[in-house]
LUMNU-780137 format. One record per residue (C-alpha): x, y, z; residue in three letters. Coordinates in steps of 0.2 Angstrom, whole numbers, plus 5000, padded with zeros to 4 digits. Layout:
N
XYZALA...
//
This chain:
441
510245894311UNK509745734322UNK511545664316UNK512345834322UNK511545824340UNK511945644341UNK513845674339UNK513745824349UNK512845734364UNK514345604363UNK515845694363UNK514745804375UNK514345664389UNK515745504385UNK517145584376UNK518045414378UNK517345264366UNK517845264346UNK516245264334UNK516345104324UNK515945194309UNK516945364307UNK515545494308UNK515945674300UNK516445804311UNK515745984307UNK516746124311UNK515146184322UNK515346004331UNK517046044335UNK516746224343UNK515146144353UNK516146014361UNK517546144365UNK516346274375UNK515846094386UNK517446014388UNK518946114387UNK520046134403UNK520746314398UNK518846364398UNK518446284412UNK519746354425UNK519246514416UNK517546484422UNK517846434439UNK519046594442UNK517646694436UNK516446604450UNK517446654462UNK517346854458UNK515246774456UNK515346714475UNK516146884481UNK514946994474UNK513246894480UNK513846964497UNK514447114490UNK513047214503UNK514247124519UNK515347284516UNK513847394523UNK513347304537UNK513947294555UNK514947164565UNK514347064577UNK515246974592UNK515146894607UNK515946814620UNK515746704634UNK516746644649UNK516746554663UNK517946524677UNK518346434693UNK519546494709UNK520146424723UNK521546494733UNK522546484751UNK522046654761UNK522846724774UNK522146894781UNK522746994795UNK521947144804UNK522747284813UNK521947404826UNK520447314824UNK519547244840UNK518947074842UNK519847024826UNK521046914823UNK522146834811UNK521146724798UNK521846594786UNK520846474776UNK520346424758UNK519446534747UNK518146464732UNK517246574722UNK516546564702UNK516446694689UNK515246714675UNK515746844661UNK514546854644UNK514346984632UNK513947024614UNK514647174605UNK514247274591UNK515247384578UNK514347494563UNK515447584553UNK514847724545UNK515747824538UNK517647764532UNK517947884519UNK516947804505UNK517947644506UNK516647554507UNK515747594491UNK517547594481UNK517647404488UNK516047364482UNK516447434464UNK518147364464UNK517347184467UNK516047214453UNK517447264441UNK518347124445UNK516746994439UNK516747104423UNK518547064422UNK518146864424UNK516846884412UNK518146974398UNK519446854404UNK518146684401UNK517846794384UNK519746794379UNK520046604384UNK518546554372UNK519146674358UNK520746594358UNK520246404363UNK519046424351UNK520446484336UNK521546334342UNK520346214339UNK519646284320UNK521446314317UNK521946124321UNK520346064313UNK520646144295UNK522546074299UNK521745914298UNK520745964280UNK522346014275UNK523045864277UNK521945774270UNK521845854256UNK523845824255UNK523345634256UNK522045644241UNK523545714233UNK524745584237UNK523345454231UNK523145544213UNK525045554211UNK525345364218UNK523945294205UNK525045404192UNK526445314196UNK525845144195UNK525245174179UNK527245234175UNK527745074181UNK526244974172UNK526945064154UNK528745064159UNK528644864162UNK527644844146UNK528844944134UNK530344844143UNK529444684141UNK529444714122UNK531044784120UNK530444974118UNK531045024135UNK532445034146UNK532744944163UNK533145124173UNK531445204166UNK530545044178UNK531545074190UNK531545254192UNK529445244192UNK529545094204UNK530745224216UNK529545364215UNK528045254216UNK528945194233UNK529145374238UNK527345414238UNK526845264244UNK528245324260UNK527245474260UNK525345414261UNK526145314276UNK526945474283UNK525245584279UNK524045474288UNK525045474304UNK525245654305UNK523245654302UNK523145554318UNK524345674328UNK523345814324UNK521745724328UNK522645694345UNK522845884346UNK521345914341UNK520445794355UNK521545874367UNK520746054362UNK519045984363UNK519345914381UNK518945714374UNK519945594385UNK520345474372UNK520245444355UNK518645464343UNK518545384326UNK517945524314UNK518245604299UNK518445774295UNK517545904280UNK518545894263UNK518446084260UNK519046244268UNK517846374266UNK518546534263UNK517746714268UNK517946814253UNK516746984261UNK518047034274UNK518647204276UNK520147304283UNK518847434288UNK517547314294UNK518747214306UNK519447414313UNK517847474318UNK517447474335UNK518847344339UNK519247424357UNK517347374358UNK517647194353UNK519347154354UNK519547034372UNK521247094376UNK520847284373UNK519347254386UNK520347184398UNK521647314397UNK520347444397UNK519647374413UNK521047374423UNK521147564419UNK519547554429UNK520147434444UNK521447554444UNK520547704446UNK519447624460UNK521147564467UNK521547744470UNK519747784479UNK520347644490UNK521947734494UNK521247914497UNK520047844509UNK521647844521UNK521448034524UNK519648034529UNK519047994548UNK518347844551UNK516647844562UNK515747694569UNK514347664580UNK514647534595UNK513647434606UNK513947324618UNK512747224629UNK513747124645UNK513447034659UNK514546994674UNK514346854688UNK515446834703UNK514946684716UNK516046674731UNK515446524736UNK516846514751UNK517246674758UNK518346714774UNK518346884771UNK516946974778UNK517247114768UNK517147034751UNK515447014744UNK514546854743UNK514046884729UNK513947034714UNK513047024699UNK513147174684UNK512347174668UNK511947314655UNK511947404638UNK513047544630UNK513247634615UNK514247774607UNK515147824593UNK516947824591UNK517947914578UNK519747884572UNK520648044564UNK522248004554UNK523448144561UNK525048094554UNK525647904549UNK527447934540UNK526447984524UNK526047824520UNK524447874513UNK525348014502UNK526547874496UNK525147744491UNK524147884481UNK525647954471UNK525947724469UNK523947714465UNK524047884451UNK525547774444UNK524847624440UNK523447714431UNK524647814421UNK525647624418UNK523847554414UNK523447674401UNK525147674392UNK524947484390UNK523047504383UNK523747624371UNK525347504367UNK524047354366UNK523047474353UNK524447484344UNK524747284341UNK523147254340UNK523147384325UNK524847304318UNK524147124321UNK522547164310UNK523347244294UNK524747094295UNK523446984294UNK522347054283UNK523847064271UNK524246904274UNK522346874269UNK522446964253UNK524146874247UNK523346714249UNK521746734243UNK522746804227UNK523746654228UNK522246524229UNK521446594212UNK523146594205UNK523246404210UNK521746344207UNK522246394187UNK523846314190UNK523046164195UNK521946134181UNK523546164170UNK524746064178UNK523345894178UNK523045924160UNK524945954156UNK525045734164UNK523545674154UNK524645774139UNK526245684145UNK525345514151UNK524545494135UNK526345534124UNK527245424134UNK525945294132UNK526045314111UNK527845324112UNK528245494107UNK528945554126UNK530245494137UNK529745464153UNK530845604159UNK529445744151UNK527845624162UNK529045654179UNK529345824176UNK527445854172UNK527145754187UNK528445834199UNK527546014193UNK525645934198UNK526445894211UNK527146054216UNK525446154210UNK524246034224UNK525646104238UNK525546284235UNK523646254229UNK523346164247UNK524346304257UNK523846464249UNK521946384254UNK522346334271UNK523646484274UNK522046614268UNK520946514281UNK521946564298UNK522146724292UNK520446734292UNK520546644308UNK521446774316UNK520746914310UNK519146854317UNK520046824335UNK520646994334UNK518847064330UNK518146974345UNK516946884333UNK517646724331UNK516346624339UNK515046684329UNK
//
């Protein structure tokens, strides 16, 4: 256990220095480092905080707005004032100077805004279920990538084991073929043809190991690791043998990520259309305003213009907009609002539909190769006792060395379908688990 936490709290916290001896890497471990590092999952995440941040002020939408305003200005003008019919007055010119003070702070309460309001705020709590489904579905399937390229890698190793058996079978060809030529029992082509096919798998242990690496690459990639790690993998591929078709079908539109999300944009949609009909409601709000007004004439030459005037004060009232008639824009986003609910539920019941066709396929899929595995695992133990049978002829002399290479081409054609029907029954399983929604636990 102490092991498993150690490797776990390195890929966790570097992620970017090899292990000078390889480590074995659990599927578990694998799975672990994924929920901490992978990219996928953590823009996932980070969408998902932003429908977080929206909703902690979800309360804003009931609350009134506050502003206020503040201005102050300077004048100076050229004035030139005449008076007619007025005794003892006379024309006037001069400069005029004055300063004005305007501040005030207003206030707007909606309401009543025909419940738009409380459809908004129920449209932004939908939308942080909708992140949470949407983290959910990127986990599922980041999550079946990495399980799915880990058991790859078993896979191929098991492939490698194989290769190794069938190369040490053919050194020994070429040990015995040498032998028999030496004496004068053999011919030259028998050594030569087991030196060609011992090439050829020694070609193929070269080719093996590299695609192992490639798809340990991969899998750091999944995982979210920046470079390399020196580790090895498990040597078997555990197979569920207690699944069910009727097991996985139950209360999938409960589990299934993508049906949930589908499902809950039926509900966006529906609040969507709240939104909409809101239009043909009045909208009330209470108003306040609180302002204040300073004029200082600081050089006047008219003696009827005040010196100076100073207003301040508070108002309130309620105002009321009534929709009367706007093109029926209203009427035309309502009947687009009803559509997209009827276009969100034709695509949850199509999305039913594949889900259903996904899980039976797979499930079949499943079945074949679970058949297939018990099938090969017979074969297997055949086709090695069919070379011991053929190794030991040929040794004695009583076989050519055509009958030990065909016994050996069927080994190893028995360890390919053996090694594929086990990793073939293993993503089925993979996938029907994704589809179930279970596939993390």
């Amino acid at each position: 256990m102490k092991r498993r936490i150690g490797i776990i709290l390195f890929l966790f916290i570097t992620g970017i220095t090899g292990i000078s001896a390889q480590e074995k890497l659990t599927v578990e471990e694998a799975i672990a480092t994924t929920l901490a590092n992978n990219y996928d999952i953590r823009l996932s995440k980070l969408d998902s905080t932003s429908y977080g941040i929206d909703e902690s002020y979800i309360y804003t939408f009931f609350l009134p707005t506050l502003n206020g305003n503040v201005s102050r200005t300077f004048n100076r003008n050229t004035e030139t004032n005449k008076f007619k019919g007025m005794p003892g007055r006379t024309d006037t010119s001069g400069i005029s100077k004055s300063n004005n003070w305007v501040a005030g702070v207003g206030m707007n309460w909606v309401l009543f805004d025909g419940f738009l309001m409380f459809a908004t705020r129920d449209h932004v709590k939908e939308l942080v279920k909708m992140g949470s489904l949407g983290i959910k579905t990127q986990i599922a399937n980041s999550i079946a990538d990495v399980v799915r390229t880990y058991y790859d890698i078993v896979q191929q190793k098991q492939q490698l084991n194989a290769i190794i058996e069938q190369k040490s079978i053919s050194e020994e060809r070429v040990k015995l073929a040498d032998k028999k030529l030496s004496v004068g029992l053999g011919a030259k082509p028998e050594l030569l043809q087991a030196k060609v096919d011992l090439n050829a798998f020694i070609s193929s242990q070269h080719r093996q190991n590299t695609v192992i690496l490639q798809l340990k690459e991969q899998l750091n990639q999944l995982m979210g690791v920046s470079k390399g790690i020196n580790y090895d993998v498990l040597d078997t591929i555990p197979i569920k043998q207690d699944l069910t078709l009727d097991n996985i079908l139950t209360n999938i539109d409960q589990t299934n990520p993508d049906l949930q999300i589908f499902k809950k944009n039926i509900d966006i949609s529906k609040i969507v259309l709240r939104e909409v009909k809101s239009g043909y409601y009045p909208k009330i709000s209470l108003v306040s305003n609180y302002n204040f007004n300073m004029v200082n004439n600081t050089q006047n030459i008219n003696p009827f213009q005040l010196p100076y005037r100073q207003v301040s004060g508070l108002s309130a009232g309620l105002t009321a907009t009534v929709p009367i008639f706007n093109g029926f824009n209203v009427t035309r986003q309502v009947k687009q609002a009803k559509l997209s609910i009827l276009q969100q539920e034709v695509q949850y019941d199509n999305q039913i539909l594949q889900v259903d066709v996904a899980v039976k396929n797979a499930f079949k899929d499943y079945e074949l190769q679970k058949q297939n595995l018990l099938l090969e695992e017979d074969n297997i133990l055949l086709a090695k006792e069919n070379v011991n049978i053929a190794l030991e002829r040929f040794k004695q002399g009583v076989s050519t060395y055509i009958e030990l290479r065909d016994a050996q081409i069927s080994l190893v054609e028995a360890y390919n379908r053996l090694i594929a029907a086990r990793y073939n029954a293993k993503v089925a399983e993979i996938q029907l688990m994704r589809l179930k929604g279970e596939i993390i636990r």
